[in-house]
Chimera marker file (.cmm) of the C-alpha trace (Angstrom):
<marker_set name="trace">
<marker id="1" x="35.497" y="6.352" z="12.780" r="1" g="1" b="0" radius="0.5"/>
<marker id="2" x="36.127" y="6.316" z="9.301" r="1" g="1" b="0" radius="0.5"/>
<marker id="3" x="34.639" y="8.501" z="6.534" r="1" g="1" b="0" radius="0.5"/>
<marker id="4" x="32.543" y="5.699" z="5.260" r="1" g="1" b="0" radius="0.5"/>
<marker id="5" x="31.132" y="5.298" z="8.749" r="1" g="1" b="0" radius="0.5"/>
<marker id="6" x="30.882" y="9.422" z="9.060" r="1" g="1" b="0" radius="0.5"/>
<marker id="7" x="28.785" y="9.898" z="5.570" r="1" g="1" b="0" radius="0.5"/>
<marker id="8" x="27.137" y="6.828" z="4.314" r="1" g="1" b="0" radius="0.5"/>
<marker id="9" x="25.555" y="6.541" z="0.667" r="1" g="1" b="0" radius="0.5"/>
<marker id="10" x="22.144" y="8.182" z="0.935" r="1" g="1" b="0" radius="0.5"/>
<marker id="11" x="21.698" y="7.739" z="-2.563" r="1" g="1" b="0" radius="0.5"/>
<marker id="12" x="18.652" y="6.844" z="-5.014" r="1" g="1" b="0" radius="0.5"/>
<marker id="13" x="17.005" y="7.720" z="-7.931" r="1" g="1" b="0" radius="0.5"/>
<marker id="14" x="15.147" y="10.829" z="-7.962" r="1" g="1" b="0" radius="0.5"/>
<marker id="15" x="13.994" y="10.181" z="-11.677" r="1" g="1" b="0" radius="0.5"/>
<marker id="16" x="11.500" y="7.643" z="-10.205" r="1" g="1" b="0" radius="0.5"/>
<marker id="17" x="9.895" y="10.202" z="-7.503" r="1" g="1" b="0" radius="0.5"/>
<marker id="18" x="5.841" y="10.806" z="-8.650" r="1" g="1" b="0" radius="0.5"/>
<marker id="19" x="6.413" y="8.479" z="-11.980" r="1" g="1" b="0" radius="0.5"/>
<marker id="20" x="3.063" y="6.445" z="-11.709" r="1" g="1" b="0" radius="0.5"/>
<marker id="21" x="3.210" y="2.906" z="-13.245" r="1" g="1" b="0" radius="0.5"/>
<marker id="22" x="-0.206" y="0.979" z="-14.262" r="1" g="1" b="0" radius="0.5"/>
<marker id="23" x="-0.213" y="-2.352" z="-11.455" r="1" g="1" b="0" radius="0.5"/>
<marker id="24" x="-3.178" y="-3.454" z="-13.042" r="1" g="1" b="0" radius="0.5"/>
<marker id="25" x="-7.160" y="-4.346" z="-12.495" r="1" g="1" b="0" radius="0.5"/>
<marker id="26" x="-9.026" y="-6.698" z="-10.511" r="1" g="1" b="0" radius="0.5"/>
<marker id="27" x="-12.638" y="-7.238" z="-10.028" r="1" g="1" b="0" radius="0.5"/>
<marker id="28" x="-14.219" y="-6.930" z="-6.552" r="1" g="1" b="0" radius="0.5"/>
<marker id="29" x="-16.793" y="-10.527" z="-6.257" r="1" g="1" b="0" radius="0.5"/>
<marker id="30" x="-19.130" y="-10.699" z="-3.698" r="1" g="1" b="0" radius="0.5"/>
<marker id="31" x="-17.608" y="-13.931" z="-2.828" r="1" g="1" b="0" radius="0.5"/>
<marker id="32" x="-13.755" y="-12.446" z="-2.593" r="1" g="1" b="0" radius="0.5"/>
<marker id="33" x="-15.585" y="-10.052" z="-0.302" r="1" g="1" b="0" radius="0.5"/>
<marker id="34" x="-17.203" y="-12.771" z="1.782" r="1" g="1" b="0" radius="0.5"/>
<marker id="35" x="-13.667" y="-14.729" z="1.752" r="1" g="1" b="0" radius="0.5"/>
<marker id="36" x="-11.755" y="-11.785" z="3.201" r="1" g="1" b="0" radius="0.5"/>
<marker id="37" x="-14.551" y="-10.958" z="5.766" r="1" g="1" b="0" radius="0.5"/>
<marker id="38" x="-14.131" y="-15.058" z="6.904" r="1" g="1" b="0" radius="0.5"/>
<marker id="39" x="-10.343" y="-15.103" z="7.323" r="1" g="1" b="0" radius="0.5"/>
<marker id="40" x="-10.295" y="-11.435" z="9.155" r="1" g="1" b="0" radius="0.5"/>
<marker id="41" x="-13.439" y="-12.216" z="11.502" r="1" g="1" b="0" radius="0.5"/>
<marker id="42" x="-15.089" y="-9.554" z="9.757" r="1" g="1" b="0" radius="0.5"/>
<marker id="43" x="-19.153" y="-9.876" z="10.332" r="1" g="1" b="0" radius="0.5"/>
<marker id="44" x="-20.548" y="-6.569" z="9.265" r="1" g="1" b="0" radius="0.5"/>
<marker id="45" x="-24.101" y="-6.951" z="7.997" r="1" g="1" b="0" radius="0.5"/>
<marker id="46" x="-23.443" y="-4.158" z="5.280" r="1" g="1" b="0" radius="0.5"/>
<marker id="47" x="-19.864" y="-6.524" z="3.793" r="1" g="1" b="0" radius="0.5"/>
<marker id="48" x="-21.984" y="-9.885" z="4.151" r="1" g="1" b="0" radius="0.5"/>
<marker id="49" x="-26.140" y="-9.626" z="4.185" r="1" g="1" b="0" radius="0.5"/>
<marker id="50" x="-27.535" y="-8.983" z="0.709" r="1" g="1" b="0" radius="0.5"/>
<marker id="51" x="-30.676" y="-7.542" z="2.175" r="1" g="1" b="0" radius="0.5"/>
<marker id="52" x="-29.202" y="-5.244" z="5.118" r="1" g="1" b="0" radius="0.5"/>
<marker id="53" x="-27.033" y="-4.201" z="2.575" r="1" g="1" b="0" radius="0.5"/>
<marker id="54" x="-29.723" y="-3.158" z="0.362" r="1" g="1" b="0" radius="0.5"/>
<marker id="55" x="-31.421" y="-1.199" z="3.090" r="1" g="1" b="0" radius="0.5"/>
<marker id="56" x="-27.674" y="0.633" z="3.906" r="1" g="1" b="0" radius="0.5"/>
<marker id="57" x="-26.337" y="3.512" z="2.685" r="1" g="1" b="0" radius="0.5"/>
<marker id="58" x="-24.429" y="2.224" z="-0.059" r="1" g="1" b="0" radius="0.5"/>
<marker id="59" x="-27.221" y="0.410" z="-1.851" r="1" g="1" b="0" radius="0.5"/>
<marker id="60" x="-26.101" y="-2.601" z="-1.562" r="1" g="1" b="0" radius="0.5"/>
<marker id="61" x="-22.724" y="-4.880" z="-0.629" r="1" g="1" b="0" radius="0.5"/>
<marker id="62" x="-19.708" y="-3.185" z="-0.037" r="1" g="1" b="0" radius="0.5"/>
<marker id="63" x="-16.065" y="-4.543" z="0.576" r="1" g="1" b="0" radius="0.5"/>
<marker id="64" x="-14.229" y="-4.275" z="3.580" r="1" g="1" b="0" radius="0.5"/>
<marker id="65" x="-11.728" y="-1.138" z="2.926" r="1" g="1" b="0" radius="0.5"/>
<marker id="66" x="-8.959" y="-3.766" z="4.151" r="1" g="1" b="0" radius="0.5"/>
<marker id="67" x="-9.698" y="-5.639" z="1.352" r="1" g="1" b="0" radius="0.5"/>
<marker id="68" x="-7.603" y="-3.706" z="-1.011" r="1" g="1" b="0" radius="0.5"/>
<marker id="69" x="-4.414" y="-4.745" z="0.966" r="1" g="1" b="0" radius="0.5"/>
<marker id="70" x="-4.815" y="-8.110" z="-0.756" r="1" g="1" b="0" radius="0.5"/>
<marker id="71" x="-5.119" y="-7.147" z="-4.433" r="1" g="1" b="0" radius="0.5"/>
<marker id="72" x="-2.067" y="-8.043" z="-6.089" r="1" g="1" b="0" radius="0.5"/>
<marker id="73" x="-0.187" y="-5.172" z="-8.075" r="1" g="1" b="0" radius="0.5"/>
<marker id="74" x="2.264" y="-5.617" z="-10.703" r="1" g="1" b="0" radius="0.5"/>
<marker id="75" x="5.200" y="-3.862" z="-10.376" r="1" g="1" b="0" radius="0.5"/>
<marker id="76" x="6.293" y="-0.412" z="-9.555" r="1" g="1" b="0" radius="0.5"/>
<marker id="77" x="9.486" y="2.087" z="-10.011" r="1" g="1" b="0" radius="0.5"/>
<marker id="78" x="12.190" y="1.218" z="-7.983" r="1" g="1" b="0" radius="0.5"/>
<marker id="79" x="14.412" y="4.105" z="-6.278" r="1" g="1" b="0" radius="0.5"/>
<marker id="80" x="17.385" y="1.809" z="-5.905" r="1" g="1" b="0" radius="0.5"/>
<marker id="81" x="18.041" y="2.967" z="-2.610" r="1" g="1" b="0" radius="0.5"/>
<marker id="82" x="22.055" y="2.392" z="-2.146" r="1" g="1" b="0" radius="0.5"/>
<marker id="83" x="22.104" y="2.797" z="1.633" r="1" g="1" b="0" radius="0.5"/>
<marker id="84" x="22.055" y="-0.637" z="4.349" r="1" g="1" b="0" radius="0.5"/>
<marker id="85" x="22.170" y="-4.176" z="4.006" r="1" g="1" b="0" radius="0.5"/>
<marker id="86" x="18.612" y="-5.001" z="5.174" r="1" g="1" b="0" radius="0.5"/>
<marker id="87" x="15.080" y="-4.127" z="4.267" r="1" g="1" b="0" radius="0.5"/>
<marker id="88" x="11.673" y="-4.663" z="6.184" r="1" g="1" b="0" radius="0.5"/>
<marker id="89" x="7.936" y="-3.184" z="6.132" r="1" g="1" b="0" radius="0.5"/>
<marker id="90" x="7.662" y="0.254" z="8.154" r="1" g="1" b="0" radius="0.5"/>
<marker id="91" x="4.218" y="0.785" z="7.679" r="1" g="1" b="0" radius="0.5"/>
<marker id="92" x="1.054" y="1.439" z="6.425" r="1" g="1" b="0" radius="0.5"/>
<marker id="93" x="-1.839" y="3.981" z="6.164" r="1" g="1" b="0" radius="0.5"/>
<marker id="94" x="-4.883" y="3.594" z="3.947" r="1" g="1" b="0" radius="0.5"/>
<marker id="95" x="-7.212" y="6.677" z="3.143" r="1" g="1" b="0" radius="0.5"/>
<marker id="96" x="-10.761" y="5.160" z="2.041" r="1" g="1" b="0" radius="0.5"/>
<marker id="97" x="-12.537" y="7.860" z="-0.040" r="1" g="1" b="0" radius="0.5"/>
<marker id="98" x="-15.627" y="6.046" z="-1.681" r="1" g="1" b="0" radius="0.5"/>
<marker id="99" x="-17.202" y="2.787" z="-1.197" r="1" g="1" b="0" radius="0.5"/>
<marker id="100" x="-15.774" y="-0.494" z="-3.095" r="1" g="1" b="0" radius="0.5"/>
<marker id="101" x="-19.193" y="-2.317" z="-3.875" r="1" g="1" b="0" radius="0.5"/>
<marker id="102" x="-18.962" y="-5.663" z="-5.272" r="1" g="1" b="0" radius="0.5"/>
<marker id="103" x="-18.813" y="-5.683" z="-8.801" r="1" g="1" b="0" radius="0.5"/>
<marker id="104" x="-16.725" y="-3.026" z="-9.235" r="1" g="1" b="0" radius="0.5"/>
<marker id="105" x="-13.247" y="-3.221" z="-11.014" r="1" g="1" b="0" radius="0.5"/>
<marker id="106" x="-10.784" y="-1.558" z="-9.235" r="1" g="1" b="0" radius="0.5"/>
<marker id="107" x="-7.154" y="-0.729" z="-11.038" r="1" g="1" b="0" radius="0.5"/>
<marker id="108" x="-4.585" y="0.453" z="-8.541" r="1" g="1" b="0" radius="0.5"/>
<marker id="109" x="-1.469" y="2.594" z="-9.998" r="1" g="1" b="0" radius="0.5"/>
<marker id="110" x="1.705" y="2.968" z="-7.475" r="1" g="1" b="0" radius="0.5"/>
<marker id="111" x="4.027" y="5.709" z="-7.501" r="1" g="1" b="0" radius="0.5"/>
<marker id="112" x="7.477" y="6.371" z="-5.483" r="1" g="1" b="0" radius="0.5"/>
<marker id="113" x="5.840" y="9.140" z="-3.113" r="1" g="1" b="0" radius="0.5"/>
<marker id="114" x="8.879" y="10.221" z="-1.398" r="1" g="1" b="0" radius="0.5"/>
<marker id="115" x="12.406" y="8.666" z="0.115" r="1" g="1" b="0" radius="0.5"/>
<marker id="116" x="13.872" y="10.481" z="3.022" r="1" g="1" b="0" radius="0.5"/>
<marker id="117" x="16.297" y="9.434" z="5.682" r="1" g="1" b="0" radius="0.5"/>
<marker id="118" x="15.954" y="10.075" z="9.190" r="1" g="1" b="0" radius="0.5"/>
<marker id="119" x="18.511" y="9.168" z="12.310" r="1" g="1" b="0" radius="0.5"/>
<marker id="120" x="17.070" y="8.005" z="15.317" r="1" g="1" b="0" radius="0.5"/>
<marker id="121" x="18.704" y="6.436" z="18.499" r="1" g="1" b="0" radius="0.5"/>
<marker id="122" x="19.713" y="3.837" z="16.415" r="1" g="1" b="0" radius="0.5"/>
<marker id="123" x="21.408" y="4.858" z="13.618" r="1" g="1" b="0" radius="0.5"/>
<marker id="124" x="20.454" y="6.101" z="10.305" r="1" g="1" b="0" radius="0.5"/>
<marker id="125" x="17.704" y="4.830" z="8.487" r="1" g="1" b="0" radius="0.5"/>
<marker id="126" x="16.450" y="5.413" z="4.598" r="1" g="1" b="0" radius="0.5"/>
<marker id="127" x="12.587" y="5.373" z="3.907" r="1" g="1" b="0" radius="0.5"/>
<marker id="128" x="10.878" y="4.696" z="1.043" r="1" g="1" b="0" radius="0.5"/>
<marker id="129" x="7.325" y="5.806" z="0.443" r="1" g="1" b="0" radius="0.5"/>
<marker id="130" x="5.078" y="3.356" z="-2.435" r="1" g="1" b="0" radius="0.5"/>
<marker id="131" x="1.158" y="5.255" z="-2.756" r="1" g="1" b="0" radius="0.5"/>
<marker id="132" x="-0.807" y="3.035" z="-4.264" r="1" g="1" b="0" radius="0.5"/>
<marker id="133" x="-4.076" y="4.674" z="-5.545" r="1" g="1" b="0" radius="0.5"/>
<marker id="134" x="-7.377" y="2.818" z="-6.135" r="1" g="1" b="0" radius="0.5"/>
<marker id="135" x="-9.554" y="3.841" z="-8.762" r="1" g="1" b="0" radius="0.5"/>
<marker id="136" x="-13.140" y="2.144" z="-9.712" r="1" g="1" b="0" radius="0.5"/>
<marker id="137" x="-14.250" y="1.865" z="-13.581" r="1" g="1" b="0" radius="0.5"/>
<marker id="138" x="-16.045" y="5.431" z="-12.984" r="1" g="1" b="0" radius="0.5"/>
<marker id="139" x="-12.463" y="6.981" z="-12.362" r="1" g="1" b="0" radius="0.5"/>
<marker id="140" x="-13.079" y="7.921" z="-8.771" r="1" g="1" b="0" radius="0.5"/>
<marker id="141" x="-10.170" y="7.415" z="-6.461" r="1" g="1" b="0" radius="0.5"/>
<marker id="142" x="-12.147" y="5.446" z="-4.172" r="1" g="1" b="0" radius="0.5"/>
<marker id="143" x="-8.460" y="4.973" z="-1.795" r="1" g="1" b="0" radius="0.5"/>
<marker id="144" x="-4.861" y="5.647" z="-1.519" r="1" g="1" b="0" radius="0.5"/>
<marker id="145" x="-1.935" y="3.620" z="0.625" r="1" g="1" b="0" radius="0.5"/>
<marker id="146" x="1.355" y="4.419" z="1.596" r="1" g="1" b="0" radius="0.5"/>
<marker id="147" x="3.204" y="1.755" z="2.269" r="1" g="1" b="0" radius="0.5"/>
<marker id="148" x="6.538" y="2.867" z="3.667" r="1" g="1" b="0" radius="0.5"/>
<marker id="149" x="9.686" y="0.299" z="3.951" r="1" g="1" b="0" radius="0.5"/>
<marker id="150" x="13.145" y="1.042" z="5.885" r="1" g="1" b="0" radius="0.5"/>
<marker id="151" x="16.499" y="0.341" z="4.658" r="1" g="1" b="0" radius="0.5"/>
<marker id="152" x="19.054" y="0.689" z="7.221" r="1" g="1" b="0" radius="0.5"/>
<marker id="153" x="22.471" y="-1.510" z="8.022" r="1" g="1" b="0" radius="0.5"/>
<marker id="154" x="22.625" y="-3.840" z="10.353" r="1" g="1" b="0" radius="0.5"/>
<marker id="155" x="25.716" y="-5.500" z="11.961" r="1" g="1" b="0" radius="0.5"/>
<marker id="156" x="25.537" y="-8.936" z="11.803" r="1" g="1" b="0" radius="0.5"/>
<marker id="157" x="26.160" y="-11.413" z="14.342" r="1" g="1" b="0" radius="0.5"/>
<marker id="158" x="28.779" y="-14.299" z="13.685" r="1" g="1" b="0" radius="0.5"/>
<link id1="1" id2="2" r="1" g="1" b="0" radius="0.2"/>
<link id1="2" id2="3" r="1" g="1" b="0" radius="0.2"/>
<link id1="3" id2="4" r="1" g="1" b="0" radius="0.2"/>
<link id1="4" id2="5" r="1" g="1" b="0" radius="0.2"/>
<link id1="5" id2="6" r="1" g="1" b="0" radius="0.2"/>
<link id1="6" id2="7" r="1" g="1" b="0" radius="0.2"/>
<link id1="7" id2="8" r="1" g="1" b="0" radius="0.2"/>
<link id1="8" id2="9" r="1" g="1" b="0" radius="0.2"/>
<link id1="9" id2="10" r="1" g="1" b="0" radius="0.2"/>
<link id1="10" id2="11" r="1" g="1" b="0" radius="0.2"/>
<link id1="11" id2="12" r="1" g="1" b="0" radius="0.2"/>
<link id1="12" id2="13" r="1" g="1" b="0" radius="0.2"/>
<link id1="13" id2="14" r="1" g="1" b="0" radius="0.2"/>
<link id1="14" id2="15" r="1" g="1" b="0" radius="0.2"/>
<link id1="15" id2="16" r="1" g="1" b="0" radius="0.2"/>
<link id1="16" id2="17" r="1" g="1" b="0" radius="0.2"/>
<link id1="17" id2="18" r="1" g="1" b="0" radius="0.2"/>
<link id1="18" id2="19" r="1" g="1" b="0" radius="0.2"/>
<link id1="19" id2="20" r="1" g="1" b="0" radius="0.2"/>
<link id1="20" id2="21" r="1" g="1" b="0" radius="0.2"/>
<link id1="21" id2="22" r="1" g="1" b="0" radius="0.2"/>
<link id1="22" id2="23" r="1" g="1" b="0" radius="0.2"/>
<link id1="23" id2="24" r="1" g="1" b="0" radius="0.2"/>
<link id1="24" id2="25" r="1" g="1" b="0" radius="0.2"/>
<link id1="25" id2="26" r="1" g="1" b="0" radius="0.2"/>
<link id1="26" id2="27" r="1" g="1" b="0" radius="0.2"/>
<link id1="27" id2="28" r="1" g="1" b="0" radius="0.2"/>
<link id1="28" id2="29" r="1" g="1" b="0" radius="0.2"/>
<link id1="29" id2="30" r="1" g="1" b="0" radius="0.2"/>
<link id1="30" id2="31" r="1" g="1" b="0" radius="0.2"/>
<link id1="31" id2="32" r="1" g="1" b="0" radius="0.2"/>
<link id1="32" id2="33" r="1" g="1" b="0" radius="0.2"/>
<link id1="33" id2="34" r="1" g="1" b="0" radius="0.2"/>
<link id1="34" id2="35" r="1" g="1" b="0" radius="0.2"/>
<link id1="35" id2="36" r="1" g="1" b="0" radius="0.2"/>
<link id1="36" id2="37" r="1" g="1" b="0" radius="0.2"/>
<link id1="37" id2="38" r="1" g="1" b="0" radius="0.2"/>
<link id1="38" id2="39" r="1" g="1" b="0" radius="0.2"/>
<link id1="39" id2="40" r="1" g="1" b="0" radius="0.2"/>
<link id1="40" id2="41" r="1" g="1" b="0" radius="0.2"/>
<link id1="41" id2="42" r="1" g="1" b="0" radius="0.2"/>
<link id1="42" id2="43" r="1" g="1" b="0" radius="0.2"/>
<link id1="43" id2="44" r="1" g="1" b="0" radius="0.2"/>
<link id1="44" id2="45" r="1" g="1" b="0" radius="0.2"/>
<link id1="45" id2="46" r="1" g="1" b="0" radius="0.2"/>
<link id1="46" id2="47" r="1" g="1" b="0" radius="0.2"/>
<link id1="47" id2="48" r="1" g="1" b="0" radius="0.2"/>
<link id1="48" id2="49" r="1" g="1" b="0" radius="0.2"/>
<link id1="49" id2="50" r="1" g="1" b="0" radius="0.2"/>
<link id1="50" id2="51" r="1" g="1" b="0" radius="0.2"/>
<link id1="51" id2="52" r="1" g="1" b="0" radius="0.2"/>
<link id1="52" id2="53" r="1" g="1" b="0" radius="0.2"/>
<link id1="53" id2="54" r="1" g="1" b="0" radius="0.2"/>
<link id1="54" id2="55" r="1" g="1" b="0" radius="0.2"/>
<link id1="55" id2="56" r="1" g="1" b="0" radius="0.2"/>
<link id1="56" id2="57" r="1" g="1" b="0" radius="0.2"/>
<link id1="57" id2="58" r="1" g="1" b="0" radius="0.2"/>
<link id1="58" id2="59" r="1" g="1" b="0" radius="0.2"/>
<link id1="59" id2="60" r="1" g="1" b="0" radius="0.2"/>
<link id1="60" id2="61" r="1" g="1" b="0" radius="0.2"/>
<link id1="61" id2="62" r="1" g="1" b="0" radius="0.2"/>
<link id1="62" id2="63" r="1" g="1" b="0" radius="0.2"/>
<link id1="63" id2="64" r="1" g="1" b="0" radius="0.2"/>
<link id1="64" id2="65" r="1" g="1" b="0" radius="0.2"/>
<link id1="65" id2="66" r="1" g="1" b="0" radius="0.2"/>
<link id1="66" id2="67" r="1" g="1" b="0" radius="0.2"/>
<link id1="67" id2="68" r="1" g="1" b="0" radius="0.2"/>
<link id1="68" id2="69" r="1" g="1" b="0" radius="0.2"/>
<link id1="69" id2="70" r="1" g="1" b="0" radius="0.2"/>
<link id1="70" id2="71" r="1" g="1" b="0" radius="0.2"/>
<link id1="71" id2="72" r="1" g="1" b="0" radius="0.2"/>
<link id1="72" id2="73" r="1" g="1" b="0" radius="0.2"/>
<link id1="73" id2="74" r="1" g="1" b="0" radius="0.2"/>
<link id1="74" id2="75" r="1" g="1" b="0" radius="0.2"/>
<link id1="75" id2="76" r="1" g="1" b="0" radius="0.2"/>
<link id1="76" id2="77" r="1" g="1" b="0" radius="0.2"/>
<link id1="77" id2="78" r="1" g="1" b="0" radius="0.2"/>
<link id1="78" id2="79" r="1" g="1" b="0" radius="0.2"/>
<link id1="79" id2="80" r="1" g="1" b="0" radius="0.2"/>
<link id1="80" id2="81" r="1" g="1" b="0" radius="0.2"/>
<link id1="81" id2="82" r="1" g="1" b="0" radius="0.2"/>
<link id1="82" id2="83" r="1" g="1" b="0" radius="0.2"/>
<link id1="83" id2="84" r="1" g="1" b="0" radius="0.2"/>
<link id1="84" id2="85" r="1" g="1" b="0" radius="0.2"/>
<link id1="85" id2="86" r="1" g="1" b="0" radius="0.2"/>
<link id1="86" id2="87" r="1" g="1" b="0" radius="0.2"/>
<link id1="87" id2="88" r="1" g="1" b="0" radius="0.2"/>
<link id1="88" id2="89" r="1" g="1" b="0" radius="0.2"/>
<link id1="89" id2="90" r="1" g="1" b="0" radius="0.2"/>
<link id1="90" id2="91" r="1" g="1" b="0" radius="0.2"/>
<link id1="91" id2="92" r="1" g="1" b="0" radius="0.2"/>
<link id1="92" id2="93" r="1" g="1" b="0" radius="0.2"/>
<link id1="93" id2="94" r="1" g="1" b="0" radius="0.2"/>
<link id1="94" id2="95" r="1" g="1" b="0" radius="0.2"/>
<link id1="95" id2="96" r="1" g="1" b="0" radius="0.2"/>
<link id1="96" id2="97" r="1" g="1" b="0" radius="0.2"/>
<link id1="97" id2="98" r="1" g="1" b="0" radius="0.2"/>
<link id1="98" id2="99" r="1" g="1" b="0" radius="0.2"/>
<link id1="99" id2="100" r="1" g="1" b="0" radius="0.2"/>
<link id1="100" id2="101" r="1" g="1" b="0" radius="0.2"/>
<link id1="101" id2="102" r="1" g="1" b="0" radius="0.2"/>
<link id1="102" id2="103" r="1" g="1" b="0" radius="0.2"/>
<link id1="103" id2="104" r="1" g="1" b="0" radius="0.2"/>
<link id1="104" id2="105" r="1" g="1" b="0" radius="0.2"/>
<link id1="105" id2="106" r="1" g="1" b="0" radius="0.2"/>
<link id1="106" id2="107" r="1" g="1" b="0" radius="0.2"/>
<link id1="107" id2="108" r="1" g="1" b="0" radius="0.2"/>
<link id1="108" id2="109" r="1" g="1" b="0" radius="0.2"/>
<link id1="109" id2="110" r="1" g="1" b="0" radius="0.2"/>
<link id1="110" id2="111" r="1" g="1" b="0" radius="0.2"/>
<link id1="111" id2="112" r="1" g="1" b="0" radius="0.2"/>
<link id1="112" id2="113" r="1" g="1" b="0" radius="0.2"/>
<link id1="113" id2="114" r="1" g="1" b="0" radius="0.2"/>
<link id1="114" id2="115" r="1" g="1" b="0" radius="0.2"/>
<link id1="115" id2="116" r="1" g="1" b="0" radius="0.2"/>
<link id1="116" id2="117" r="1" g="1" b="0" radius="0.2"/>
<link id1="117" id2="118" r="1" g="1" b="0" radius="0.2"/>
<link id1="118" id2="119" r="1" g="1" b="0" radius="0.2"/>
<link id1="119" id2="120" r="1" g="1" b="0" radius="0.2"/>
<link id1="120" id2="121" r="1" g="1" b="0" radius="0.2"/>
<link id1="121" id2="122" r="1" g="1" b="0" radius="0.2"/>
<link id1="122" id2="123" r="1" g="1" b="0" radius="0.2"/>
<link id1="123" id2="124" r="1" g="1" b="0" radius="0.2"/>
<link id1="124" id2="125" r="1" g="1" b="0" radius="0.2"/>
<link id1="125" id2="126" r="1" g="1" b="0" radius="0.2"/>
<link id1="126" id2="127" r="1" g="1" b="0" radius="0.2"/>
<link id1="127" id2="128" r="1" g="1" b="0" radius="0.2"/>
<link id1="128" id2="129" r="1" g="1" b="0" radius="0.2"/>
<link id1="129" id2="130" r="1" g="1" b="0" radius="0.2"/>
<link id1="130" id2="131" r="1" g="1" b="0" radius="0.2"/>
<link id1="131" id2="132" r="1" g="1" b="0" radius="0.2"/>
<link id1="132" id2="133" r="1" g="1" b="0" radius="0.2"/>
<link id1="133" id2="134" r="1" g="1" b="0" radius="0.2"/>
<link id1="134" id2="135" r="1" g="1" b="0" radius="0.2"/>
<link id1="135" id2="136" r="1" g="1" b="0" radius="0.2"/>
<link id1="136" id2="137" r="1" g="1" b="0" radius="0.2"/>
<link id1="137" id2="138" r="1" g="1" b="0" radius="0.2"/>
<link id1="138" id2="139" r="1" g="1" b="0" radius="0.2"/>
<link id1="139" id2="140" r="1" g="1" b="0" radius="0.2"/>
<link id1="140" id2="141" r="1" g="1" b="0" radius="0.2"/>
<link id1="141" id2="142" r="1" g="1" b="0" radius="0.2"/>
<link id1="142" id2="143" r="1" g="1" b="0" radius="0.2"/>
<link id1="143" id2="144" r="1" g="1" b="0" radius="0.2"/>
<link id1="144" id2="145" r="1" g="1" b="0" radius="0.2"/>
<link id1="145" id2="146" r="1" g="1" b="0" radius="0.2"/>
<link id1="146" id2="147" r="1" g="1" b="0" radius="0.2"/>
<link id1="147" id2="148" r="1" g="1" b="0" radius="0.2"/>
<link id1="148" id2="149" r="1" g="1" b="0" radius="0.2"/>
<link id1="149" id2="150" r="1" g="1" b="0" radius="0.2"/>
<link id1="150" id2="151" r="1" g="1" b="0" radius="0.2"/>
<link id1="151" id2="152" r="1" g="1" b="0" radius="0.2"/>
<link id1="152" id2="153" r="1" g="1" b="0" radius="0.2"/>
<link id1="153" id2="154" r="1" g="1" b="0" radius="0.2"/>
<link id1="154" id2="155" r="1" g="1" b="0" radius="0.2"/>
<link id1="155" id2="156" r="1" g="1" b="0" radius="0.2"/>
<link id1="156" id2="157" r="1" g="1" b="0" radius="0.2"/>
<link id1="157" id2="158" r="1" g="1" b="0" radius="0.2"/>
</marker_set>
């Protein structure tokens, strides 16, 4: 074993760690809403039905808390994570705090939560940890994602 192979390069930036970075606004349209609920299956009375959703609890139609997985953000710090040679998607959790109703304009800010590596049966792995946090014109965090990726090497096969 050599000492490369002994203690590989855990190393990123820590500057980046809790920096939030603006990733812009979008607004929520009744018919983005009714898009999303088409392609997902999604038939919900209180995402869809004008009336029901008048008569609901939130007073009137509401997005799909999925929904917010398709808004596109701009950018975000990067911890330039030195260790592996591949990347892929580890993850996701969403916390929903509030109602999205249509009309609203959402702006979603992403911070580097955390980075952390971990060895499993497998080998050692690096994660990274983007929150995203979605916040209506009011200024109430209305959700919150972290998105974790995993860098870790991989042998490749010739």
């Amino acid at each position: 074993m050599t000492a490369e192979q002994a203690a590989p390069d855990l190393s990123y930036d820590e500057s980046v760690i809790g920096v939030e970075v603006d990733a812009g606004d979008v607004e929520i349209t009744r018919e983005q809403i009714a898009r999303y609920c088409e392609a997902v299956g999604e038939t919900n009375p209180l995402y869809l039905d004008e009336r029901a959703a008048a008569e609901g609890p939130h007073d009137g139609i509401i997005a799909p808390p999925g929904l917010l997985h398709t808004i596109q953000t701009q950018g975000w710090m990067d911890p330039k994570v030195k260790f592996g040679n591949t990347t892929f998607a580890a993850g996701s959790k969403m916390v929903v705090m509030h109602p999205v109703h249509a009309g609203d304009t959402i702006n979603a800010r992403v911070a580097i939560s955390e980075v952390y590596a971990k060895t499993g049966r497998t080998g050692t792995m690096m994660f990274v940890v983007r929150r995203t946090t979605y916040r209506n014109q009011h200024g109430l965090d209305v959700a919150t994602n972290d998105f974790s990726t995993v860098h870790r090497q991989v042998e490749r096969v010739q």
